[in-house]
MIKOLMAR-70800 format. One record per residue (C-alpha): residue number from 1; y negated, z, x. Coordinates in Angstrom, 3 decimals, m for minus. Each point is the difference from the previous one (the first is absolute). Example, Ala and Ser with C-alpha at 12.3 -4.5 7.8 and 13.67 -1.06 7.14 Angstrom:
% MIKOLMAR-70800
<pt num="1" y="4.500" z="7.800" x="12.300"/>
<pt num="2" y="m3.440" z="m0.660" x="1.370"/>
% end
This chain:
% MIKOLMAR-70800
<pt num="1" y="19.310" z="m20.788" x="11.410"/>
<pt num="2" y="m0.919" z="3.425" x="m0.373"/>
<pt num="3" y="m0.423" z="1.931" x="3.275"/>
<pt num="4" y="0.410" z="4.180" x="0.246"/>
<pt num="5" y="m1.466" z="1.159" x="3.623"/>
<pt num="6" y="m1.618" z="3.284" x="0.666"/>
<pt num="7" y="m2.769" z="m2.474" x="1.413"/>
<pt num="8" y="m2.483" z="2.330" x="1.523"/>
<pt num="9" y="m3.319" z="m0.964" x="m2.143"/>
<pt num="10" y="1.935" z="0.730" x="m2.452"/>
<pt num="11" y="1.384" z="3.335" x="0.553"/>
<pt num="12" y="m3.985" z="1.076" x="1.295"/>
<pt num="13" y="m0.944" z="m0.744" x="m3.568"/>
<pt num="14" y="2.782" z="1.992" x="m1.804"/>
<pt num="15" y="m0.895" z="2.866" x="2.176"/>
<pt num="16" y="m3.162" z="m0.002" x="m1.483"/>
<pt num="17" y="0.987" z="m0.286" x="m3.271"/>
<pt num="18" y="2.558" z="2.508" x="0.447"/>
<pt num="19" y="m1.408" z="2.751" x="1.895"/>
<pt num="20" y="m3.600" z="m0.191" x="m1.993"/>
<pt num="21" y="1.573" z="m0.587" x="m3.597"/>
<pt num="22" y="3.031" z="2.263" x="0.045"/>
<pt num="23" y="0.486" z="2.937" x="m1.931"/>
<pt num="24" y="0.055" z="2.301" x="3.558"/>
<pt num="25" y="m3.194" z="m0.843" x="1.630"/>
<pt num="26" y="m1.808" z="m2.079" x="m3.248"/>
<pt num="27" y="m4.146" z="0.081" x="1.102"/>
<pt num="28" y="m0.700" z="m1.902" x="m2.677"/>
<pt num="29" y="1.615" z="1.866" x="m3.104"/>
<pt num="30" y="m2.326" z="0.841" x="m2.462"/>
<pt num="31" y="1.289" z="2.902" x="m1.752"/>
<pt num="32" y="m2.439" z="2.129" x="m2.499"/>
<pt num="33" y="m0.561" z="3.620" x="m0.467"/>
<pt num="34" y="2.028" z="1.324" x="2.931"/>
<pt num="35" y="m2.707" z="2.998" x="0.618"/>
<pt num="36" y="0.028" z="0.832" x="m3.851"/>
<pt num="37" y="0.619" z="3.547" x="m0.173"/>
<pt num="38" y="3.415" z="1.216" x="m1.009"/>
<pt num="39" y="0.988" z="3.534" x="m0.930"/>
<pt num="40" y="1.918" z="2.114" x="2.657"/>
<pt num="41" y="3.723" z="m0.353" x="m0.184"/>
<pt num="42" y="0.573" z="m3.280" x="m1.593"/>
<pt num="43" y="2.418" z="m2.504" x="1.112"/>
<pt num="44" y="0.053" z="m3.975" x="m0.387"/>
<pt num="45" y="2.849" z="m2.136" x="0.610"/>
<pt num="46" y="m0.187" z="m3.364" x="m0.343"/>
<pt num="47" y="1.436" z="m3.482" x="0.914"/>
<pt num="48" y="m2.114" z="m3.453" x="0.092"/>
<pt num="49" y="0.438" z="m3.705" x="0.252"/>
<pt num="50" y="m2.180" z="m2.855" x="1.739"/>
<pt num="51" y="0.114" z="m3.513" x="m0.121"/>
<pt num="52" y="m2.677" z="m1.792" x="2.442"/>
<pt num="53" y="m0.254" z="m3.870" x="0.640"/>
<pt num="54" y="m2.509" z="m2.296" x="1.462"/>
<pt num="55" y="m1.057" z="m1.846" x="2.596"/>
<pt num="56" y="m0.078" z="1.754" x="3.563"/>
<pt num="57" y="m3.530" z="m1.022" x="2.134"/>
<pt num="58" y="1.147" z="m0.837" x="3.409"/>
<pt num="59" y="m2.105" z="m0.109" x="3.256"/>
<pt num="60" y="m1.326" z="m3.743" x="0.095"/>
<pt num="61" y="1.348" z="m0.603" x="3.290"/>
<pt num="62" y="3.864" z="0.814" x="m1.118"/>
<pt num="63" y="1.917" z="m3.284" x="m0.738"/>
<pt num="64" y="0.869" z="1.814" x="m3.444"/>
<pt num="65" y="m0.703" z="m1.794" x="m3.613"/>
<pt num="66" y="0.809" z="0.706" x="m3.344"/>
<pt num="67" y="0.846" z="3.960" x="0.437"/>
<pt num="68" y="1.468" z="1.657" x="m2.848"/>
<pt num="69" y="1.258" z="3.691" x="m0.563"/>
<pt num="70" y="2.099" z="1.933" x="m2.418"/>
<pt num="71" y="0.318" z="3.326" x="0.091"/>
<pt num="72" y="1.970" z="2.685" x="m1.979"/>
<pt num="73" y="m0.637" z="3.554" x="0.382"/>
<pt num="74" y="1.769" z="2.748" x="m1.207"/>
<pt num="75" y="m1.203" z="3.933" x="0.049"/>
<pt num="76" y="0.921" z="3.085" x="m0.247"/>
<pt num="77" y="m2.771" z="2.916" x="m0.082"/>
<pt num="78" y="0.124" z="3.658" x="m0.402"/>
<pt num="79" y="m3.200" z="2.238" x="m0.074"/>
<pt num="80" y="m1.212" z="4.048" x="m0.484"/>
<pt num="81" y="m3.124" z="1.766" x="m0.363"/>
<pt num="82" y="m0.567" z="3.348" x="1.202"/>
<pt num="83" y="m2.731" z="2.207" x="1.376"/>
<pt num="84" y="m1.146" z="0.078" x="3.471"/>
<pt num="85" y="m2.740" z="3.039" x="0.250"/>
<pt num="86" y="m1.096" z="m0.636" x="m3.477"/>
<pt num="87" y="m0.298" z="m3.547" x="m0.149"/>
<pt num="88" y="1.948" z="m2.301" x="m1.162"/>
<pt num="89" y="2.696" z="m2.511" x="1.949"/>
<pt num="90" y="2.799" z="m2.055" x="0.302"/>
<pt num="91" y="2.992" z="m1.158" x="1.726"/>
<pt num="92" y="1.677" z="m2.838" x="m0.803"/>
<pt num="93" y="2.465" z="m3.063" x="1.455"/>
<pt num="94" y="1.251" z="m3.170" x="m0.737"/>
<pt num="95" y="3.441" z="m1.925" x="0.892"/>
<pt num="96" y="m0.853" z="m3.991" x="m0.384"/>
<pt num="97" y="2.382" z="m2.729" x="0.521"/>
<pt num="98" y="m0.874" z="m3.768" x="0.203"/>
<pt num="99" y="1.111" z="m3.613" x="m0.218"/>
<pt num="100" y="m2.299" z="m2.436" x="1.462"/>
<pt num="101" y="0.042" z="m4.013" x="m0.046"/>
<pt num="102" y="m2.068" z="m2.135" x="1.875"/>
<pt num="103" y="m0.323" z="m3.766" x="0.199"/>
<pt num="104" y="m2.072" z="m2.685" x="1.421"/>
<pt num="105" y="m0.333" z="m3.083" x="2.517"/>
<pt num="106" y="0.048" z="0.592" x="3.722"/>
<pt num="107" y="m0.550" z="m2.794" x="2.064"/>
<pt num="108" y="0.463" z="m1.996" x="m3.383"/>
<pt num="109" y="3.397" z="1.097" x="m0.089"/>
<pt num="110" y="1.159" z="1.972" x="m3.814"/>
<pt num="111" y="0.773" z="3.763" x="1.444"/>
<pt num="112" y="1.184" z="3.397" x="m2.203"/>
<pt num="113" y="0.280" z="3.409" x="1.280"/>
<pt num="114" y="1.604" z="2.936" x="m1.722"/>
<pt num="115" y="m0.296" z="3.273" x="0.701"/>
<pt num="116" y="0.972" z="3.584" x="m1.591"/>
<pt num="117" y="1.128" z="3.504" x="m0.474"/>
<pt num="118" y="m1.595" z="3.511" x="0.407"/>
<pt num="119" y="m3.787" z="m0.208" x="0.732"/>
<pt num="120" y="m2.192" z="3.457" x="1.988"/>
<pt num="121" y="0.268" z="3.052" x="m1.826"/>
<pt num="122" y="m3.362" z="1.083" x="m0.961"/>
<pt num="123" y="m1.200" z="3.838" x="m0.178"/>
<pt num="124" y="m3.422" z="1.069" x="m1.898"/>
<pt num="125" y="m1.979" z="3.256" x="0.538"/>
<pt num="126" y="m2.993" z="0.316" x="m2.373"/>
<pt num="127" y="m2.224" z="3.566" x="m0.346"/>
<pt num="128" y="m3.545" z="m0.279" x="m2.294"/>
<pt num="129" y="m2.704" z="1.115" x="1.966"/>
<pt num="130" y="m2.960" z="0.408" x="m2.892"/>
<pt num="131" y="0.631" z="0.607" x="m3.639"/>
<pt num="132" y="2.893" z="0.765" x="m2.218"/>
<pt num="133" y="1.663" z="2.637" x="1.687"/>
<pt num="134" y="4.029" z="0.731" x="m0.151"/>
<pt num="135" y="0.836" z="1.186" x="m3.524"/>
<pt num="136" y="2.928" z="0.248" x="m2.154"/>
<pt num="137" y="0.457" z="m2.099" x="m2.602"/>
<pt num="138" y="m1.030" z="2.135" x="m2.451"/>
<pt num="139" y="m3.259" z="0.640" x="1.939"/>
<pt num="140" y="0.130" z="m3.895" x="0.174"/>
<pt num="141" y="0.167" z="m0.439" x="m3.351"/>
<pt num="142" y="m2.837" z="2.026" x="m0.713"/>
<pt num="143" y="m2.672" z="m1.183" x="2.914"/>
<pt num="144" y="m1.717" z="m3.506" x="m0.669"/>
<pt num="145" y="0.615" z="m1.934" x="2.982"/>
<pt num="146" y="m3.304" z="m0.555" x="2.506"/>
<pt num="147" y="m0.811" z="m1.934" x="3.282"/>
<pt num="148" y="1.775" z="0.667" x="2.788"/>
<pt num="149" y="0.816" z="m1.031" x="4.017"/>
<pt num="150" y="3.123" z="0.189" x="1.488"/>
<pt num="151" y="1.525" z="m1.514" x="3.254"/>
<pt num="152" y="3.911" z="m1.131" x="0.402"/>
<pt num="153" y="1.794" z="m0.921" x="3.111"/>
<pt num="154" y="3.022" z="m2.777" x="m0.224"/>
<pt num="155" y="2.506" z="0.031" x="2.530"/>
<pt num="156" y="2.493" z="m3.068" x="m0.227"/>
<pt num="157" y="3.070" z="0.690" x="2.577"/>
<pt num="158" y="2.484" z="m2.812" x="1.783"/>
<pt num="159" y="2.673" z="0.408" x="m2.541"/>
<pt num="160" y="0.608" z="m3.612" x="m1.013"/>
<pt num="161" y="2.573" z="m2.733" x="0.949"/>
<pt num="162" y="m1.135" z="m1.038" x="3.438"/>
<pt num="163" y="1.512" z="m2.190" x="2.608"/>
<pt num="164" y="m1.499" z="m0.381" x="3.277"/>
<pt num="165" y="1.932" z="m3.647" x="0.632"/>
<pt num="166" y="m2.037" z="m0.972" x="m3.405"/>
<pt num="167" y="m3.211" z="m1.368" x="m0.262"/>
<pt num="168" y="m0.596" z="0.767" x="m3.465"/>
<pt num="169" y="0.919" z="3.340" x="m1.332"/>
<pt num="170" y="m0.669" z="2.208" x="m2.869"/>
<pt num="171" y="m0.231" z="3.474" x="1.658"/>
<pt num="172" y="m2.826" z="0.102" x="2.244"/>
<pt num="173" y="1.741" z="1.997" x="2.871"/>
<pt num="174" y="m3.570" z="2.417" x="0.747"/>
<pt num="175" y="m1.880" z="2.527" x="m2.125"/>
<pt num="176" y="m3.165" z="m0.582" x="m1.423"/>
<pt num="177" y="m2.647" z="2.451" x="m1.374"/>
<pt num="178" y="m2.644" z="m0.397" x="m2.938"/>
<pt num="179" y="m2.684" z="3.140" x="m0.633"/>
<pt num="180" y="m1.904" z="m0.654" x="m2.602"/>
<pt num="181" y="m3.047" z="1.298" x="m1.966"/>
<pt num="182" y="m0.096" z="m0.791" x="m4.118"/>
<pt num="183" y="m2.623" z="1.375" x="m2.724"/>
<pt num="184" y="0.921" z="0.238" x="m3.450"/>
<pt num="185" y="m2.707" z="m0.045" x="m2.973"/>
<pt num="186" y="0.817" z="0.319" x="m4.224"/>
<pt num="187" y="m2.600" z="m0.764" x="m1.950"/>
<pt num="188" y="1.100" z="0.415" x="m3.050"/>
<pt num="189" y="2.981" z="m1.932" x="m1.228"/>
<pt num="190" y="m0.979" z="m2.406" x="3.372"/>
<pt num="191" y="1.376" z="1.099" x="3.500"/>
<pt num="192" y="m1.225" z="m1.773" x="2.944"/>
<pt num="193" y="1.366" z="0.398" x="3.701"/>
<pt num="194" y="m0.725" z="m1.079" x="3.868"/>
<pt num="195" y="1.949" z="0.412" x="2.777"/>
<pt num="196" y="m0.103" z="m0.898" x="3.568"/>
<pt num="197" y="2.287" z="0.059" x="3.003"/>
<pt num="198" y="1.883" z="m1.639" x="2.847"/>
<pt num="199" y="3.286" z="m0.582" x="1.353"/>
<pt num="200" y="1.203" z="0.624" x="3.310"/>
<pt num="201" y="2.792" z="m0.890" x="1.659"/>
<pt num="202" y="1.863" z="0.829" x="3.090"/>
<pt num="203" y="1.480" z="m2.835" x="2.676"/>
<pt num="204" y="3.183" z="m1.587" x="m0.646"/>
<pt num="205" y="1.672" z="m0.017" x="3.153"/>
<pt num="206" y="3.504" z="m1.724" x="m0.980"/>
<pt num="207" y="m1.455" z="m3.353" x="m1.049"/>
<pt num="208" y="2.178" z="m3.113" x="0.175"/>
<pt num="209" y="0.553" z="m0.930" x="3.566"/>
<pt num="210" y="m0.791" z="3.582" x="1.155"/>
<pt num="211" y="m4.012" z="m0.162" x="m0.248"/>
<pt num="212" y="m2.320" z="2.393" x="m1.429"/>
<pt num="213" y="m1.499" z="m0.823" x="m3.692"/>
<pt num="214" y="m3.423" z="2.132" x="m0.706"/>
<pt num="215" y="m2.368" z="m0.050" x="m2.826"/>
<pt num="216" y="m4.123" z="0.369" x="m0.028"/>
<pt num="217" y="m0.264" z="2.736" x="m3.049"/>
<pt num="218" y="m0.638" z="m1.712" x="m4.022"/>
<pt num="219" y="m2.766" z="1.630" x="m1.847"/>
<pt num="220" y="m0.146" z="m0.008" x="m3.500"/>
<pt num="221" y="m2.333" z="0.846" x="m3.060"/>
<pt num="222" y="0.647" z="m0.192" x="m3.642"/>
<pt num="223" y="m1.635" z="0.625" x="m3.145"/>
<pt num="224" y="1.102" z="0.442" x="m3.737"/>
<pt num="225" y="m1.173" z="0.832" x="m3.519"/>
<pt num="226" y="1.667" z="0.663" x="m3.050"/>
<pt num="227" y="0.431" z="1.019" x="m3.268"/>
<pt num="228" y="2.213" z="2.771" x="m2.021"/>
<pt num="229" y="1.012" z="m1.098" x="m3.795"/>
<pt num="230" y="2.001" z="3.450" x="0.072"/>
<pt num="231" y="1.888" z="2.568" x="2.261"/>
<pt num="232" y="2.091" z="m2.263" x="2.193"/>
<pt num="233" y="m1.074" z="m3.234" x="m1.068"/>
<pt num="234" y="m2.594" z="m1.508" x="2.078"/>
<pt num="235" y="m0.904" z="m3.646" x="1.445"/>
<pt num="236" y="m1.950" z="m0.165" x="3.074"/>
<pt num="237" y="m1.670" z="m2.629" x="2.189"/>
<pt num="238" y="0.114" z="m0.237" x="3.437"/>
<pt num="239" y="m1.403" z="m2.367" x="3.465"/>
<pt num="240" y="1.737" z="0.835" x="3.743"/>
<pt num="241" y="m1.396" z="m1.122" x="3.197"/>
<pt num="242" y="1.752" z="0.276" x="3.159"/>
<pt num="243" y="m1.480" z="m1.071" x="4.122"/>
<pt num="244" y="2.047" z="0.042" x="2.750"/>
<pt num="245" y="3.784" z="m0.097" x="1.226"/>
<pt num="246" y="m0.261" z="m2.237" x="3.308"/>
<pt num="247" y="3.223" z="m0.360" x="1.465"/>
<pt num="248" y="0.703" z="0.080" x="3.534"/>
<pt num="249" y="3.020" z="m1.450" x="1.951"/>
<pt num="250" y="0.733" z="2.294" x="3.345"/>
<pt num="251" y="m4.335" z="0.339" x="m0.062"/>
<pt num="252" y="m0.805" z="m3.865" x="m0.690"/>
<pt num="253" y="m1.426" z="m0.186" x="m3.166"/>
<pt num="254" y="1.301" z="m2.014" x="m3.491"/>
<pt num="255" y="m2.962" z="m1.832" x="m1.916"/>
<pt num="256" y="1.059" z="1.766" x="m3.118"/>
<pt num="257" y="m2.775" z="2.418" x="m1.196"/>
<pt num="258" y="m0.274" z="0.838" x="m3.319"/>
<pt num="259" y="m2.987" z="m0.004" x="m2.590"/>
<pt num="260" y="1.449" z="0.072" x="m3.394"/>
<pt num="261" y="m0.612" z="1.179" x="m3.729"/>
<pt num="262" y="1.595" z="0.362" x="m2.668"/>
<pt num="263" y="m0.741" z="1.070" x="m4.060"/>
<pt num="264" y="2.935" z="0.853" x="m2.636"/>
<pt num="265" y="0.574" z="1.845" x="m3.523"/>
<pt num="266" y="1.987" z="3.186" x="m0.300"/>
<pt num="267" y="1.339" z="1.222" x="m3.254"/>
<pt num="268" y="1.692" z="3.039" x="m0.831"/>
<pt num="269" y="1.366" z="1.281" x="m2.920"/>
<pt num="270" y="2.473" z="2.836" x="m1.218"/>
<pt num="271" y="2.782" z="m0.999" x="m1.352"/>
<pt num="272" y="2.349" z="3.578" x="m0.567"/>
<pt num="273" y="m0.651" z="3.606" x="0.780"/>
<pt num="274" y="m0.080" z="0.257" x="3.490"/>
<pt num="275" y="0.093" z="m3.674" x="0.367"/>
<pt num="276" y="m2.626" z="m2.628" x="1.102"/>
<pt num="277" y="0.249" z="m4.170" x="0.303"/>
<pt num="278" y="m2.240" z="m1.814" x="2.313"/>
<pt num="279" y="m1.333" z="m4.049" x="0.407"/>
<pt num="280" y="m1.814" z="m1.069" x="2.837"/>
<pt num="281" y="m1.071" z="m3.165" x="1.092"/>
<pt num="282" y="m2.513" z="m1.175" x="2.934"/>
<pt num="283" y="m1.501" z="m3.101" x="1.663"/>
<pt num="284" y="m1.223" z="m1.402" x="3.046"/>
<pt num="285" y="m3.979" z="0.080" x="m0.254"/>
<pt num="286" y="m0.583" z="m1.212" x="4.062"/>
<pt num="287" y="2.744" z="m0.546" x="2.532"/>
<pt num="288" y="m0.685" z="m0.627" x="3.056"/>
<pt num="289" y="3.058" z="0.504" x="2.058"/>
<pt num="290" y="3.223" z="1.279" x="m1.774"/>
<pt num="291" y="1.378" z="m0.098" x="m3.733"/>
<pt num="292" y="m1.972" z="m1.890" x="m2.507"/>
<pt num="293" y="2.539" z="0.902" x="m2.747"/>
<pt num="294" y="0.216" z="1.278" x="m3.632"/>
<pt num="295" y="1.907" z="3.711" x="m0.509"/>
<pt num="296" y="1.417" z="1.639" x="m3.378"/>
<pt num="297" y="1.128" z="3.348" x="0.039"/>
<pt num="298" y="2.328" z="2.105" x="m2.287"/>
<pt num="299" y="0.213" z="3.447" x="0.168"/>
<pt num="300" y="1.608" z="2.896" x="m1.865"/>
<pt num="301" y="m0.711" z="3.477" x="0.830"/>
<pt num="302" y="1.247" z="4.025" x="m1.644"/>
<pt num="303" y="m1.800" z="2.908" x="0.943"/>
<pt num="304" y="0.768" z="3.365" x="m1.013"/>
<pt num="305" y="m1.284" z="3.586" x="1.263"/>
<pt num="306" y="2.248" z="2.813" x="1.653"/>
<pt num="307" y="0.723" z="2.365" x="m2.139"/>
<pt num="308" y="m1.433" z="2.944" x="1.432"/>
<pt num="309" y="m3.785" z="m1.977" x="m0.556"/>
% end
């Protein structure tokens, strides 16, 4: 007979699938061409949906078997571009939402958990440091695109569904940080891009039971390389690495560091004025602790530019 329990191996390894796979606080997205240069005064708004599944790797000494996740994600983004002393930048957000399913054996014993609802909302700042200076898009237009170095800073906030009496949640009830540092290089019809950051997160201090729930930073690197067929259509290659994201339990420490990579496809294509579709998918290359899954992402995005640009 089937048994549903909030069994507490359990819940431990949906927090990790959940707080390091969900759209809020995601360490391991790979997502291409975010410091491509955009002109000043142009505005994207888009909405996006992910499927992931696959196995979950548990620590060895949890009596849990047989984990599986399923995740749905749904996203809504807004960004703009404007000038900041001459260079370039951005400000942007997104609103996800989530619907998470976990199974496995505890103890031997057939367990599900279900979880969903609002997720973190997440806040962007990007300004380009070196090359392509803020232009309008008629300046844009005209200038071939170069090399260039910029530096973001993501700021997800405690805005999801939380519940302190709830092991598992989807909101992560504490902020968390990410600067980062990302080069972009065409070479022709070819783009390639690096970027490298971490996450950091502040304490949780209403945890289930009343205990404190901290977090050693995640770093992460990525690289990708693609290829333009024409103005807005463009598939690119990409590998993510992330190390790091020890929990700790009111300061005694979880065995659940991560040392992960991943590698997916993006492809991008217009598909109106305006209008641009989106099909990403991605893989587990080495899990160590954490989601081992398969993800597919659909995305449609509009961007237009204020009229007095």
């Amino acid at each position: 007979m089937r048994r549903r329990t909030d069994s507490t191996g359990l819940c431990a390894c949906l927090i990790a699938v959940l707080l390091f796979h969900a759209a809020a606080v995601h360490a391991q997205e790979l997502e291409p061409r975010t410091y491509s240069p955009s002109p000043v005064g142009t505005n994207f708004v888009g909405a996006s949906y992910s499927y992931l599944t696959g196995d979950v790797t548990t620590d060895p000494s949890l009596p849990v078997t047989n984990v599986q996740a399923h995740i749905n994600t749904f996203a809504l983004a807004y960004v703009h571009t404007f000038s900041l002393a001459g260079r370039s930048s951005s400000l942007g957000f997104v609103l996800p939402a989530m619907s998470a399913n976990l199974s496995g054996n505890v103890i031997d014993a057939p367990t599900e958990i279900h979880r969903g609802g609002a997720g973190d909302v997440r806040l962007r700042f990007a300004l380009n440091l070196i090359g392509n200076p803020a232009m309008s898009p008629e300046e844009f237009a005209r200038h071939p695109p170069g090399p260039s170095l910029g530096v973001s800073l993501t700021m997800s906030a405690p805005t999801g569904v939380y519940e302190s009496s709830r092991l598992v949640n989807v909101g992560t009830n504490r902020w968390s940080f990410k600067p980062e540092v990302g080069l972009s290089y065409p070479w022709g019809r070819w783009f390639f891009e690096a970027s490298a950051g971490a996450w950091f997160f502040t304490t949780n201090h209403d945890y289930v039971g009343g205990r404190e729930r901290s977090q050693d930073p995640i770093f992460t690197a990525q690289l990708y390389g693609g290829y333009t067929f024409r103005p807005g259509m463009w598939l690119a290659g990409a590998v993510g690495y992330v190390e790091g994201g020890r929990t700790s339990i009111n300061g005694v420490a979880d065995r659940n560091r991560q040392s992960n990579a991943r590698y997916g496809l993006t492809f991008s294509a217009p598909i109106a004025a305006g209008w641009s579709a989106k099909v990403a998918v991605s893989n587990g290359l080495v899990t160590r602790i954490g989601g081992d899954y398969k993800s597919i992402t659909l995305a449609v995005q509009y961007r237009w530019f204020d009229r007095n640009r």
